[in-house]
C-alpha positions in Angstrom: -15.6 73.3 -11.9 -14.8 69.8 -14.3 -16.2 67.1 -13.3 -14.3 64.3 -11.9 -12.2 62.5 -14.3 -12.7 58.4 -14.1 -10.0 56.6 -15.1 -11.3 53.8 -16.1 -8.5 51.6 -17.1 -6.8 51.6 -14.0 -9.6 50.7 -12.1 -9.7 47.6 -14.2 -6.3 46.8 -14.3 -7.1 46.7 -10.2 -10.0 44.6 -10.8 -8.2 42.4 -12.9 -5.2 42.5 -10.8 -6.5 42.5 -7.0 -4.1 43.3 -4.0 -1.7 40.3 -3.9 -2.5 38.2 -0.4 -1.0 39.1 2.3 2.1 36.6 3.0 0.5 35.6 6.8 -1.7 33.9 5.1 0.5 31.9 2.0 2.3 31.0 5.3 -0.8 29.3 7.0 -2.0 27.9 4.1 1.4 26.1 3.7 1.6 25.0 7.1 -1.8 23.2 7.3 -1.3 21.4 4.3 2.4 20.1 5.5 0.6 19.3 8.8 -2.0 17.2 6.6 0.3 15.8 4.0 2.7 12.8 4.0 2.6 10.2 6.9 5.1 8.2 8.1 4.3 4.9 9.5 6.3 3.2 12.4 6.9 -0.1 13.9 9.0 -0.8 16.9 8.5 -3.4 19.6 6.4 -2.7 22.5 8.0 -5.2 24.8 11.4 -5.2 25.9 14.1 -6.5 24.3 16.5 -9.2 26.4 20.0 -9.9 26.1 23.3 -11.2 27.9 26.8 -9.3 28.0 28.7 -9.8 25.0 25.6 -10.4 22.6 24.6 -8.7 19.2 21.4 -7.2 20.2 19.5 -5.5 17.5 16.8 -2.5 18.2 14.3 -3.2 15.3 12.6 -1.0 13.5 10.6 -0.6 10.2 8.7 2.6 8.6 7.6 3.7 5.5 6.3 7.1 4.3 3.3 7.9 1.8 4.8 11.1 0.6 8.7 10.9 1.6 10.8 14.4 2.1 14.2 15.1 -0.3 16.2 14.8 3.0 15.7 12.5 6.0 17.5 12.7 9.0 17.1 10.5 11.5 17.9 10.4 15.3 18.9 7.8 17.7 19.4 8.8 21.6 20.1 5.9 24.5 18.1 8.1 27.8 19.4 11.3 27.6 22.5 10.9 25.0 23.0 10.9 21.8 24.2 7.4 19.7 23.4 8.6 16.5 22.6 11.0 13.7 21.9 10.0 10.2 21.4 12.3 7.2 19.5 10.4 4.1 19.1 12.0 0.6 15.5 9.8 -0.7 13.7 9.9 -3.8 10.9 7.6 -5.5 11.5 5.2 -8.9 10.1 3.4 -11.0 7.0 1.4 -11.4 5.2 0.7 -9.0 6.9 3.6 -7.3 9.9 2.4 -5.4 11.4 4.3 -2.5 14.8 4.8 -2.9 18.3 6.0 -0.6 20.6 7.5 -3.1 22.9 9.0 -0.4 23.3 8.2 3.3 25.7 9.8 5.8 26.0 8.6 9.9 27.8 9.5 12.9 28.2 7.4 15.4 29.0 9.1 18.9 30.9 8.3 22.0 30.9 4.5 22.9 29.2 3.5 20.3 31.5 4.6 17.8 33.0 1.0 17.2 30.6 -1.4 18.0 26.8 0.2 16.3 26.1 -0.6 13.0 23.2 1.6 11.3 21.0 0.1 8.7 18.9 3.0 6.9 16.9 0.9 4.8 15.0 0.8 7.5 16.6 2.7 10.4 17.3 -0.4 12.8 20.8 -0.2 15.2 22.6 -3.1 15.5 24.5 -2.5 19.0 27.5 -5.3 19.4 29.0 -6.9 22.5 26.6 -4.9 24.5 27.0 -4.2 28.3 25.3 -3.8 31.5 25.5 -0.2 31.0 23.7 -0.3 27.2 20.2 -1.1 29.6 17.7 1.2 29.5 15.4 3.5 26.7 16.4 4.0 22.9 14.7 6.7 21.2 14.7 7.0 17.4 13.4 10.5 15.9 13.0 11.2 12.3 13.3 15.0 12.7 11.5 16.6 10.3 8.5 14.8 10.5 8.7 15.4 14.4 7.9 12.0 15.5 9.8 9.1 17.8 9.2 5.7 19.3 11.1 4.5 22.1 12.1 0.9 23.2 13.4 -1.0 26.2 16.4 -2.9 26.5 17.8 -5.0 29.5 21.1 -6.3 29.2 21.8 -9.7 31.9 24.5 -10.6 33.3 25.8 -14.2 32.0 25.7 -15.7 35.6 22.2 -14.0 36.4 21.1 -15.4 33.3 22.0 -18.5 34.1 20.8 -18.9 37.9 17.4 -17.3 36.6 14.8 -20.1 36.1 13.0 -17.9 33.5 16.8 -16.8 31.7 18.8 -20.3 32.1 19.2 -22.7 29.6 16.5 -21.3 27.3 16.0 -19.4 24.0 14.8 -15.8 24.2 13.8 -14.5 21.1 11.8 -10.9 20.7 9.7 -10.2 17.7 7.4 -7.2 16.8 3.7 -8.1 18.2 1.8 -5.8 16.2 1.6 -6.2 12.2 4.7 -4.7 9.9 3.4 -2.2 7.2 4.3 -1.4 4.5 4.1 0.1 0.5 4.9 -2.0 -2.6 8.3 -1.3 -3.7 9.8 -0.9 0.1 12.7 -2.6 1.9 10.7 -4.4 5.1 12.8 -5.7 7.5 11.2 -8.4 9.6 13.2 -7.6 13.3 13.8 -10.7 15.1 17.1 -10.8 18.0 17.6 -14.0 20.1 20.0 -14.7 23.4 20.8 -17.9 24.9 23.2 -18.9 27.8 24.1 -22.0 26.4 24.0 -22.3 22.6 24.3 -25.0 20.7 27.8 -25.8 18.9 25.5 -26.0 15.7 22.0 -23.7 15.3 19.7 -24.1 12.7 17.5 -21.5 11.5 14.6 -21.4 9.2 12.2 -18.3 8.0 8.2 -19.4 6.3 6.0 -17.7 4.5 2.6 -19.0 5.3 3.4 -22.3 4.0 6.6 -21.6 2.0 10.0 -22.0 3.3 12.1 -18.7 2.5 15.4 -19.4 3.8 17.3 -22.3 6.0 20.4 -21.0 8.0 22.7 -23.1 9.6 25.3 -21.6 12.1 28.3 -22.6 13.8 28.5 -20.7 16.9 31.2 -20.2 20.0 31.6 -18.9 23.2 34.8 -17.0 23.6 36.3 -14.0 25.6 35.8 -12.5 29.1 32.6 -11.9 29.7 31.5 -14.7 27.4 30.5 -13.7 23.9 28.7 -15.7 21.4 30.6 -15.7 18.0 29.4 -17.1 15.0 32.4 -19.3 13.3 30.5 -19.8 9.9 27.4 -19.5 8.7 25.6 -20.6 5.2 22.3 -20.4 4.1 19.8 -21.0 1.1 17.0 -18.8 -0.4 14.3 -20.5 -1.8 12.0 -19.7 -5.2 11.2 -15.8 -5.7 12.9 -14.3 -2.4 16.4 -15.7 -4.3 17.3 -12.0 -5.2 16.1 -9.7 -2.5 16.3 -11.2 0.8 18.9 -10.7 3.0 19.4 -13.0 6.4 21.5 -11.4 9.4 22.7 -14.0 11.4 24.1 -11.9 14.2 20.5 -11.6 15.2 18.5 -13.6 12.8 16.6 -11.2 11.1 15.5 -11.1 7.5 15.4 -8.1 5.0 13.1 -7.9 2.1 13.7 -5.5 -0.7 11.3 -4.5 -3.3 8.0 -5.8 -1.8 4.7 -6.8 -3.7 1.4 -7.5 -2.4 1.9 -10.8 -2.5 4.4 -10.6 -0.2 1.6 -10.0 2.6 0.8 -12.9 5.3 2.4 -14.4 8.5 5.9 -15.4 8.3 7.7 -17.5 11.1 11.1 -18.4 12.2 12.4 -21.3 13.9 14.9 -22.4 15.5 15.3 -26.1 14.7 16.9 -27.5 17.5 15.9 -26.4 20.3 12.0 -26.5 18.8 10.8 -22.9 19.6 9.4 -20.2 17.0 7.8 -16.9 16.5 5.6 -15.5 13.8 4.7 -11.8 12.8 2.3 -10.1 10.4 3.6 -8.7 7.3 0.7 -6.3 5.6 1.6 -4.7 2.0 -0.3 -1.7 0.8 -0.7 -0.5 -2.6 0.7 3.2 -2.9 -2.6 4.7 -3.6 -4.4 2.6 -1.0 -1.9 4.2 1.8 -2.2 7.5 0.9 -6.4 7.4 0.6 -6.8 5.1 3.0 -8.0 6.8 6.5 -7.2 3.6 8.8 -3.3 3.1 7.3 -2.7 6.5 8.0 -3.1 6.0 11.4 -0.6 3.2 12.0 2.0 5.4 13.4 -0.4 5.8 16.3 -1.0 2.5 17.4 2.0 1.8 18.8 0.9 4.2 21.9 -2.4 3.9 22.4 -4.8 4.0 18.9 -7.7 5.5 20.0 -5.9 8.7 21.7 -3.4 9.3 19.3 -6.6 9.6 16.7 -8.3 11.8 19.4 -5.7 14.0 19.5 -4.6 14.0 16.2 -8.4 15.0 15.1 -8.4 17.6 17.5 -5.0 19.2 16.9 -6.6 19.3 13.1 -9.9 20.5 14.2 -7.7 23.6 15.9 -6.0 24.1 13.0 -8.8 24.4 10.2 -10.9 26.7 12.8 -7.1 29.0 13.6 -7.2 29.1 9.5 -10.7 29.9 8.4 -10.6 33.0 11.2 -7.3 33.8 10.0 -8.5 34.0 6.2 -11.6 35.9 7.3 -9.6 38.4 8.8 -6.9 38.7 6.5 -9.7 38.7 3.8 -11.6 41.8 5.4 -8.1 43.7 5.2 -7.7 42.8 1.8 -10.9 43.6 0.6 -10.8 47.1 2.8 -7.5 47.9 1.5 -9.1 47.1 -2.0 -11.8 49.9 -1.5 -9.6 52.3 -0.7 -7.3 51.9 -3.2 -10.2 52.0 -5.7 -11.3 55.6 -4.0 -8.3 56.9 -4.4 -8.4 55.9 -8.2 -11.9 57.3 -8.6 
């Protein structure tokens, strides 16, 4: 009787070359590090935004992603129906790394089909000559991210507006209450939309940067049409020192667009509306690239829109879940590995 015969060489081409792992677990192991990768930071107002009939009402919103996907989409809905659905092809330039749109695609639905404008830059709708009926919750979703922020809008009617002591003859402007965030290299938009019942034949506006002046506006405006809707005749306006090149002022609803910003861009900027003596300021906070993705408290700021300290709860827990799913998953995909291993090296011997 021979003895067993060891083959030697394949039992170290096995050693050498272990049982590939099992595809459950490259599948896991993607998913948690998707689920801990790339965050996207949002901004929209918590209050609710005001308006008359036939005004330009803009639904502001700003974001900005650490790690941004090849393809955004991006959703908005009024209650249950859809306005619309944007497509975005992004990628990242330059140096400091610049986040760019090199190919942007929209559909506007129903109603809104003639009178939304979409800006992706930073994924605000500009809804025109709205209407009693445009009231109520906008959603925006950026869809493969999975995550949304609502607002509230509430559309007057011109002769409740004016019979209101709190609407009549006064200048409603909204503006984001919490600070704007951003990365260096980003287009911010700093969301501002105003209603009055009785403009002025000539409006004046001015944006400041801490002590700076940015840009002076001056508008000549009309009421026109049934229901009355404020038009604006002509417009001009200056920039001032280094926002000459990359601002851009709406005057529809006043708001002002800044491309390519630096950290010194950061601080407290305020607009004004000269004559009738009333202003509003927001917080503009600039992160450096590497900051934002290291940095554990800018990571969050998608959360604190809701509520901070639950949204971290949760988020912590959800994580928790996940690592503890994992490791047992590993463990027992490792033990039927390394089983499978034995016996295939038996069977060899």
């Amino acid at each position: 009787m021979q003895p067993p015969v060891l083959k030697w060489g394949s039992q170290r081409a096995s050693e050498m070359n272990p049982a590939p792992l099992p595809s459950p677990l490259r599948l896991c192991l993607y998913v948690l590090l998707i689920g801990l990768s790339g965050t996207l930071h949002i901004t929209v107002p918590i209050e609710p935004i005001q308006g008359i009939v036939g005004d330009s009402i803009l639904l502001p919103v700003t974001y900005s992603i650490a790690q941004p996907p090849s393809t955004l989409q991006v959703v908005w809905s009024h209650e249950k129906s859809l306005v619309l659905f944007s497509e975005m092809t992004m990628r990242v330039r330059g140096e400091p790394p610049k986040l760019e749109i090199s190919n942007e695609y929209h559909v506007l639905v129903g109603r809104y089909h003639n009178r939304a404008v979409f800006y992706p830059e930073n994924a605000s709708l500009l809804l025109r000559n709205v209407q009693r009926n445009d009231s109520g919750r906008y959603t925006v979703t950026f869809e493969e991210l999975n995550q949304s922020r609502s607002m509230m809008l509430i559309i007057h009617d011109p002769e409740a507006a004016s019979s209101d002591p709190e609407l009549s003859g006064s200048l409603h402007i909204t503006v984001p209450t919490v600070p704007i965030q951003g990365i260096v290299g980003e287009s911010i938009l700093l969301p501002v939309t105003y209603s009055f019942a009785q403009p002025p034949a000539t409006l004046q506006v001015m944006w400041g940067h801490e002590k700076s002046m940015v840009l002076f506006s001056e508008m000549t405006t009309c009421v026109r049409g049934e229901p009355p809707k404020l038009e604006i005749i002509n417009e001009y306006h200056v920039l001032v020192g280094k926002y000459q090149d990359r601002v851009v002022f709406y005057p529809e609803n006043a708001s002002l667009l800044l491309r390519n910003v630096q950290q010194n861009d950061s601080g407290r900027y305020t607009i004004t509306f000269q004559e009738l003596n009333q202003s509003r300021s927001m917080m503009l906070i600039i992160h450096d690239p590497e900051t934002a993705s290291s940095d554990p408290v800018s990571t969050q700021n998608s959360c604190e829109e809701d509520d901070d300290r639950q949204c971290f709860i949760q988020s912590l827990a959800v994580r928790a879940i996940c690592a503890a799913i994992f490791a047992l998953l590993v463990m027992a995909l490792h033990c039927t590995w390394w089983r499978q291993t034995r016996t295939y090296r038996t069977e060899v011997i």
